[in-house]
N, C-alpha and C positions, 0 to 999 in steps of 0.2 A: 700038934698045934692046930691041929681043922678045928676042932675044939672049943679052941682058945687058950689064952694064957694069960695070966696077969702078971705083968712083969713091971719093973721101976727103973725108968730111964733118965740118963742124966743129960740133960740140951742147956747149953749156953749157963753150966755151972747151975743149975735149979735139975733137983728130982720132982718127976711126976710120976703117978701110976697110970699105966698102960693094961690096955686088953688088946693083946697082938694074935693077930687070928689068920691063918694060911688063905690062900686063892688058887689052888692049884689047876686049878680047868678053867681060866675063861680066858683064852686068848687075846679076844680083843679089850679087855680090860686091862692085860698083863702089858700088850702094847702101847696102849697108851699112856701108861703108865710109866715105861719106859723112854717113850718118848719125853715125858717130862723131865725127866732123871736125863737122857743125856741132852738133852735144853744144856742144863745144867752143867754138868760132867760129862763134855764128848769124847774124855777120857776114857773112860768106864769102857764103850764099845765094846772091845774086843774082848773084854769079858762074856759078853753074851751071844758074841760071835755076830756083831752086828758091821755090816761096814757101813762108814760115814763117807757120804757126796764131800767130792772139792768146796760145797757151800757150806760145808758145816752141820747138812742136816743128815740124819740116818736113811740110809737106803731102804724101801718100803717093803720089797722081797724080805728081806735081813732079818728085818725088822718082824713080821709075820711070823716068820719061821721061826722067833725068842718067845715069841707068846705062845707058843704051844712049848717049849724047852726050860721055861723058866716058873718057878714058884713064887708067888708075889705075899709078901707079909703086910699085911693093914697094920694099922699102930691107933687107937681109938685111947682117946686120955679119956679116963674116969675123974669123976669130980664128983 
Protein backbone atom coordinates (compact mmCIF):
# COMPACT_ATOMS: atom_id res chain seq x y z
CA UNK A 1 0.00 0.00 0.00
CA UNK A 2 3.06 2.69 -0.04
CA UNK A 3 2.08 2.61 -3.37
CA UNK A 4 -1.33 3.31 -3.19
CA UNK A 5 -4.54 1.72 -3.59
CA UNK A 6 -7.85 2.50 -4.93
CA UNK A 7 -10.18 1.23 -2.97
CA UNK A 8 -14.43 1.96 -2.40
CA UNK A 9 -15.52 2.93 0.91
CA UNK A 10 -18.83 3.03 2.15
CA UNK A 11 -19.57 6.43 5.08
CA UNK A 12 -22.86 7.36 6.12
CA UNK A 13 -24.57 4.57 3.53
CA UNK A 14 -22.97 6.45 0.19
CA UNK A 15 -19.86 4.70 -1.58
CA UNK A 16 -16.97 6.66 -2.73
CA UNK A 17 -13.74 5.89 -4.29
CA UNK A 18 -10.64 6.22 -2.28
CA UNK A 19 -6.80 6.30 -3.07
CA UNK A 20 -5.50 4.94 0.42
CA UNK A 21 -1.80 5.33 0.61
CA UNK A 22 0.48 4.02 3.76
CA UNK A 23 2.79 6.74 6.08
CA UNK A 24 4.89 4.43 7.58
CA UNK A 25 8.02 6.72 8.89
CA UNK A 26 6.81 10.14 10.03
CA UNK A 27 6.31 10.09 13.44
CA UNK A 28 5.29 13.24 14.11
CA UNK A 29 2.52 13.20 11.58
CA UNK A 30 1.52 9.63 12.79
CA UNK A 31 1.12 11.60 16.35
CA UNK A 32 -0.88 14.00 15.46
CA UNK A 33 -2.78 12.33 13.87
CA UNK A 34 -3.47 10.20 16.60
CA UNK A 35 -3.98 12.66 18.75
CA UNK A 36 -7.06 13.69 16.58
CA UNK A 37 -8.29 10.17 16.62
CA UNK A 38 -8.25 9.93 20.36
CA UNK A 39 -9.99 13.70 20.61
CA UNK A 40 -12.33 11.53 19.38
CA UNK A 41 -12.14 7.89 20.69
CA UNK A 42 -10.13 8.05 23.97
CA UNK A 43 -11.20 4.53 23.78
CA UNK A 44 -9.05 3.51 21.25
CA UNK A 45 -5.76 4.20 23.64
CA UNK A 46 -4.70 1.32 24.63
CA UNK A 47 -4.60 0.04 21.30
CA UNK A 48 -1.75 1.86 20.60
CA UNK A 49 -0.38 1.51 23.90
CA UNK A 50 -1.05 5.19 24.55
CA UNK A 51 -1.95 6.09 28.19
CA UNK A 52 -4.57 9.02 28.79
CA UNK A 53 -4.10 11.91 31.64
CA UNK A 54 -6.94 12.00 34.47
CA UNK A 55 -7.99 15.09 31.87
CA UNK A 56 -8.80 13.14 29.11
CA UNK A 57 -5.84 14.03 27.11
CA UNK A 58 -3.12 11.46 25.87
CA UNK A 59 0.17 11.35 27.65
CA UNK A 60 2.89 13.20 25.42
CA UNK A 61 5.79 10.36 26.14
CA UNK A 62 3.02 7.61 25.02
CA UNK A 63 2.04 9.36 22.57
CA UNK A 64 5.67 9.84 20.77
CA UNK A 65 6.61 6.41 21.37
CA UNK A 66 2.97 5.40 18.79
CA UNK A 67 4.45 7.48 16.19
CA UNK A 68 7.35 5.66 15.56
CA UNK A 69 4.93 1.94 16.35
CA UNK A 70 2.29 2.78 14.25
CA UNK A 71 1.30 2.84 10.34
CA UNK A 72 -0.82 5.71 9.46
CA UNK A 73 -3.29 5.10 6.22
CA UNK A 74 -4.52 8.49 4.32
CA UNK A 75 -7.80 8.02 2.64
CA UNK A 76 -7.82 10.85 -0.44
CA UNK A 77 -11.58 10.49 -2.33
CA UNK A 78 -11.11 10.78 -6.06
CA UNK A 79 -13.52 12.62 -7.91
Amino acid sequence: MRNGADVVLRIGGKDSHYRMTAVPSDPEKISQSLMRLLAEFPQDAPYYNIRMLSNGTPDLETLKKAGFNTVLVEAVEIV
